[in-house]
N, C-alpha and C positions, 0 to 999 in steps of 0.2 A: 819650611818644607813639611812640618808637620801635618801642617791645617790643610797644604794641596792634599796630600794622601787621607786623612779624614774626609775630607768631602767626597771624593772620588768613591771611597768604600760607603759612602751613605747612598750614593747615587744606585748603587749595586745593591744595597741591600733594601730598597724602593718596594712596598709592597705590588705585587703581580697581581694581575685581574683579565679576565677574559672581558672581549669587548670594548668598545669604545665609548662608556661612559665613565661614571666617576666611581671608585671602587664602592663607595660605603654607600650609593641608591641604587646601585644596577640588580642586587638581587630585589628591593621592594619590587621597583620596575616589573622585574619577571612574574613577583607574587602576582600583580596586579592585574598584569595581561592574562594570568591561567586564571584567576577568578573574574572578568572580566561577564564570561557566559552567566554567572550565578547572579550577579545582579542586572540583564534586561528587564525590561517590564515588561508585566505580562499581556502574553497575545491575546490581543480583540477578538469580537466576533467575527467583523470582519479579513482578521487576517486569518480565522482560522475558517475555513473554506474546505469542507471535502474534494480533493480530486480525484480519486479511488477509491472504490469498493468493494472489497470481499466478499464473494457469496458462493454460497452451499447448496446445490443444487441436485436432490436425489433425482435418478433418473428410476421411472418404474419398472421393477424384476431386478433392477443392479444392487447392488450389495452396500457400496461405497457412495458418500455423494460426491460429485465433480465440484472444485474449488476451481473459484474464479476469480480475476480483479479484473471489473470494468472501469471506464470512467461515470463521473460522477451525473452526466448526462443520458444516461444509457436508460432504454426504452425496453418492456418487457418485451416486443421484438428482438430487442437484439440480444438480451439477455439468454432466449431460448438460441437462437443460431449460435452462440458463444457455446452452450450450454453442448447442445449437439454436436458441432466440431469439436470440441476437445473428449466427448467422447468418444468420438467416431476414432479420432485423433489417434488418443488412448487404446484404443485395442479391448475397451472393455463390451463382457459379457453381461446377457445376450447381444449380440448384435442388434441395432435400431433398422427397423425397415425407412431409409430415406431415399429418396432421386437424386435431389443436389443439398447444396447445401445453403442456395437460396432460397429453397422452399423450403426449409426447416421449417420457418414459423409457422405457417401453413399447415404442417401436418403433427402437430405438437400443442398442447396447451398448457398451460402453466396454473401450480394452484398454490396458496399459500402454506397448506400442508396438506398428507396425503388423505386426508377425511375431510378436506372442503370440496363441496360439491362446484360450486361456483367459481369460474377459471379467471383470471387474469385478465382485462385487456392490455392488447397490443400495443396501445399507445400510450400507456400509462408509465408514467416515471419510475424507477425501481427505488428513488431515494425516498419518494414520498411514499410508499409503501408501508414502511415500519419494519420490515422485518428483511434478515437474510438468509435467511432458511427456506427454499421454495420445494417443490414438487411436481417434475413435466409426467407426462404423462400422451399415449399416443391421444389425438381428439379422436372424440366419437361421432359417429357417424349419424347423417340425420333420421334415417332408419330403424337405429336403435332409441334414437331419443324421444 
């Protein structure tokens, strides 16, 4: 009788473990999977791809400049309609003299900063640009130019 009751108190006294693996690998296991991110290899050029862009864009007489994220696509046209709705958006002073907000582009030019004489085209990429720092400004009129 002795040996039944010995084994029975062995059975009870059976080390405890969370989990359904084997007591003495389950914590490696765990190590493993949280260091798991430290060792990928590193991203190509290819996977590293922009697909947003932050950009700063002082609006002229405003104080602040309006922050933006476009995509990576995004044409100095659409940068200026962006630029002007979320001013208009915003509530910020002075107020912008516009009509809609599809004719943004139209009555706006864009400069690379506020001492370049020379605007922006319209259909120019913003990534190939170089810079996120821009400057709209109302356009001038052919009268005065």
């Amino acid at each position: 009788m002795p040996t039944g009751s010995s084994s029975s108190t062995q059975a009870l006294v059976a080390p405890m473990h969370r989990g359904g693996g084997e007591p003495e690998t389950q914590p490696h296991r765990l190590l493993l999977q949280r260091m798991a991110p430290l060792f990928r290899p590193a991203p190509t050029d290819r996977d590293r791809r922009l697909t947003r862009l932050l950009v700063n864009v002082t609006v002229d007489r405003s104080l602040w400049p309006v922050h933006l994220v476009l995509g990576a696509d995004a044409t100095v046209a659409d940068l200026v309609r962006a630029a002007v709705a979320a001013y208009v958006r915003e509530g910020r002073r002075p107020p912008l003299q516009t009509g809609t907000a599809a004719d943004a582009a139209d009555g706006f030019e864009l400069h690379l900063d506020k001492y370049s004489l020379e605007s922006l085209r319209p259909e120019e990429m913003v990534l190939d640009l170089g810079s996120r720092n821009f400057f709209l400004c109302a356009r001038r009129s052919a009268a005065a130019a």
